[in-house]
Each structure stands twice: as C-alpha cells, then as structure tokens.
C-alpha positions as CSV (number, residue, x, y, z in Angstrom):
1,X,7.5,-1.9,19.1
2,X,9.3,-2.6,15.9
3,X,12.2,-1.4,15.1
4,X,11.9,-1.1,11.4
5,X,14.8,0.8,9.1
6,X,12.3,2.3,6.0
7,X,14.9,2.4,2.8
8,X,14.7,6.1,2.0
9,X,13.1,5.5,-1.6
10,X,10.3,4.3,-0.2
11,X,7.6,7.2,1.3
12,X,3.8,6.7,3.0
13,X,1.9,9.1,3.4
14,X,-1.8,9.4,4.8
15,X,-4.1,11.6,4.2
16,X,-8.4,12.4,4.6
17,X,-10.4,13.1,1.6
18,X,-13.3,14.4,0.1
19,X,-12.1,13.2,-3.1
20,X,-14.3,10.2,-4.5
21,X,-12.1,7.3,-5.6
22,X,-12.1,8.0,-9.5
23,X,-11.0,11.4,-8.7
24,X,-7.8,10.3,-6.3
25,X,-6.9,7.4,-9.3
26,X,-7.1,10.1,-11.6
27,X,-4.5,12.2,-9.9
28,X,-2.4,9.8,-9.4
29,X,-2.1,8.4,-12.5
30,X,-1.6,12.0,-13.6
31,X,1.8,11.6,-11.6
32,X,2.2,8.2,-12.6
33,X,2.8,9.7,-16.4
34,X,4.9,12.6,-15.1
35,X,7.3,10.1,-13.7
36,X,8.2,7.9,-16.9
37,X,10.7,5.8,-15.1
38,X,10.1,2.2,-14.5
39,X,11.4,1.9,-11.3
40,X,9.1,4.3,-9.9
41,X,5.7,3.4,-8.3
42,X,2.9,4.9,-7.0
43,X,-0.4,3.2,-5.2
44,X,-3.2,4.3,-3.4
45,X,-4.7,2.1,-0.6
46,X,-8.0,2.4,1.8
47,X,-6.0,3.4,4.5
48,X,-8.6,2.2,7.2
49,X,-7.7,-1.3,5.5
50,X,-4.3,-1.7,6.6
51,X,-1.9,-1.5,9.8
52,X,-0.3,1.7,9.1
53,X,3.3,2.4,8.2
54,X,5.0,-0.9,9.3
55,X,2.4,-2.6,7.2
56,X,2.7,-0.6,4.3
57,X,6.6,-0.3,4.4
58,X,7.1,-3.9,4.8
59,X,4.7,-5.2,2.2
60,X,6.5,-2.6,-0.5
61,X,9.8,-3.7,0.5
62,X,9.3,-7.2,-0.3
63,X,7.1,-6.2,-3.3
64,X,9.9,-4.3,-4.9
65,X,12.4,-7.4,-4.1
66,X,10.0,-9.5,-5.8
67,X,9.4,-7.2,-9.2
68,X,13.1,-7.5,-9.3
69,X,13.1,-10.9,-9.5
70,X,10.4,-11.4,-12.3
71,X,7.5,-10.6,-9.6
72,X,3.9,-12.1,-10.0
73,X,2.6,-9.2,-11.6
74,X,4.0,-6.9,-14.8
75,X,3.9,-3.6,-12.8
76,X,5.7,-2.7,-9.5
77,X,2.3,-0.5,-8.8
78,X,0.3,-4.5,-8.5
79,X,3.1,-6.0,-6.8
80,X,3.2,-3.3,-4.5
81,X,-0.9,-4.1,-4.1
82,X,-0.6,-7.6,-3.8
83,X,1.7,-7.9,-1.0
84,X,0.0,-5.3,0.7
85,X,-3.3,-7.5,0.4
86,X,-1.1,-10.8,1.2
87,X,-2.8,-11.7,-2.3
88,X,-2.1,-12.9,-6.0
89,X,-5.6,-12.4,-7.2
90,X,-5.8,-8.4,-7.9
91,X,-9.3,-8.7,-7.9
92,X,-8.9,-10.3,-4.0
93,X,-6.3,-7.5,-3.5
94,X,-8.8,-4.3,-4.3
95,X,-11.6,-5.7,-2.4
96,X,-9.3,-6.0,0.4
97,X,-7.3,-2.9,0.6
98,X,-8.5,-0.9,-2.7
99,X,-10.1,2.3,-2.5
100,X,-14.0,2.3,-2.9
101,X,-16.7,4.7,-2.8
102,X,-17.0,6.3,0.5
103,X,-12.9,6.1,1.5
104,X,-12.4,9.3,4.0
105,X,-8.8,8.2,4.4
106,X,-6.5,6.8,2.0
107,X,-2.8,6.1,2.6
108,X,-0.2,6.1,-0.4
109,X,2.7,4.6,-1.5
110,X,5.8,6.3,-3.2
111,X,8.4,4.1,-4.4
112,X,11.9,6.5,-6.1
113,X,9.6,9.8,-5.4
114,X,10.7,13.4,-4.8
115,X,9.7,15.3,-1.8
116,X,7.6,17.4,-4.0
117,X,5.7,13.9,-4.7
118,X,4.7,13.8,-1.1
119,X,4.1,17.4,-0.6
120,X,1.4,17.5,-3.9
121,X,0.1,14.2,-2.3
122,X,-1.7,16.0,0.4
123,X,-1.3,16.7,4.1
124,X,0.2,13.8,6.1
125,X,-2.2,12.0,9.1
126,X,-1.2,9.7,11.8
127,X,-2.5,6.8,10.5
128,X,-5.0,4.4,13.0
129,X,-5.3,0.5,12.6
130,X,-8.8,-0.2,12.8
131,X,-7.3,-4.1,14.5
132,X,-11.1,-5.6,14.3
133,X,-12.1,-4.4,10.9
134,X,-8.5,-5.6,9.5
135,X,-9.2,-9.3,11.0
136,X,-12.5,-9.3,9.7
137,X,-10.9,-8.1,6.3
138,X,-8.2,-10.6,6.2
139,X,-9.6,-13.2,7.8
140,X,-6.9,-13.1,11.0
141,X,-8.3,-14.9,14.3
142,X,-7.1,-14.4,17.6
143,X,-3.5,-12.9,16.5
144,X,-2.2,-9.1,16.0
145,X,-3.2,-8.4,13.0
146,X,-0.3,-6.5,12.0
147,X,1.9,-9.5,12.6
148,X,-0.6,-12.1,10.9
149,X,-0.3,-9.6,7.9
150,X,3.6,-8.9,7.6
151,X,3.9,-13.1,7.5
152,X,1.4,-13.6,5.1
153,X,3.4,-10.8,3.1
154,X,6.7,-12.1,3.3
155,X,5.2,-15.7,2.6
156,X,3.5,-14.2,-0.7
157,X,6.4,-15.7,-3.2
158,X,6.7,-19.3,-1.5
159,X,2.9,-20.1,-1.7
C-alpha cells in the first residue's frame, strides 16, 4: 500500500476500553501535566472514526508542521484534532472523530513521548477502518476514504 516513513516522535497506539470517555480525558490529561513541555502532545481519537495509522500519522505530521508555523489553533493537542478531522471548527472536529459515550476503541496520539507513555497508554490493537461509517462521517462519495481524508488533511492550511 503506502509506503509511509513515521518520524520516530510521533507514536499511535490503539487500544479497547471499558473506560467512559471522561474517565480516558482524565488520564490523559493527567499525562498531559506530567509532561510540561510545549512541544509535546497528546490526543485521544474514536478510533472506529478514522483510517488507522496512515490516517493518523499523516494528519499529525502536517498538524505539527503547521503549529510551527503559527497553526490555526493555540495548542498542538487541537491542531493535531483538526487535521485529523480535515476541520477548523473544533466543535466539527469532536463530532467527527472525538470520543463520545459508548467508544469501545479509541486510538491515541503521542507527539515527543517516551516508551513508557505508550506502555501506560494501554495494550496496542490492530486498528480496522470501518470505510462505510468513515464516508458517512466525512461526507466522502464514491472514493477510498483514506485517500479522500489524507487530501482534505494536507489541504487544511490552503482553504
């Protein structure tokens, strides 16, 4: 398929859960304050929502590019959410790819995270595009949906 080369500082994992989706924010931000450093992120996606790794890699690689630059959002942790989504309305971008009551499988983001990060994270799953749910999601007709998604992605800052 692709042949993607994933910049080591940035880590997704996927992972099933009981937890509900206060619970899994709440954990996470309990890492986010650990961490301190701005140039660290950490986000938490609906992983039934998205295309998997290449998806998720992707969309964080462009988001970081763009937080360098001045971004469209004040945290990495939104850019990171909004190019995900293919969206500059957060609001658009939770609905779309947030976790919501009832997740079972949530994927996560580590941007400048230790090993130990991922380990604490939870046990890793291979992750399964659901393609008609995603279309439906993103609006996508009649294309891959993981295609349609990495252009709208990399479009993001030029629209």
């Amino acid at each position: 398929m692709w042949d993607f080369s994933y910049p080591k500082e940035i880590k997704v994992c996927f992972f099933e859960t009981k937890l509900n989706p206060n619970e899994i924010l709440a954990r996470l931000e309990e890492m986010r304050r650990e961490e301190k450093s701005k140039d660290k992120a950490i986000q938490v996606f609906d992983a039934e929502n998205v295309c998997g790794e290449e998806h998720l890699y992707h969309s964080t690689r462009l988001a970081v590019k763009s937080f360098k630059r001045g971004g469209i959002s004040r945290s990495l942790e939104m850019e990171i959410l909004l190019f995900v989504a293919g969206e500059r309305q957060i609001s658009r971008a939770l609905e779309k790819v947030g976790v919501k009551e009832g997740t079972k499988r949530v994927a996560v983001v580590l941007v400048n995270s230790s090993e130990e990060d991922v380990k604490w994270i939870g046990e890793r799953i291979k992750p399964s595009c659901n393609q008609e749910r995603v279309r439906r999601i993103f609006g996508i007709k009649g294309r891959d949906a993981l295609i349609e998604i990495l252009e709208r992605s990399a479009l993001l800052p030029i629209i």
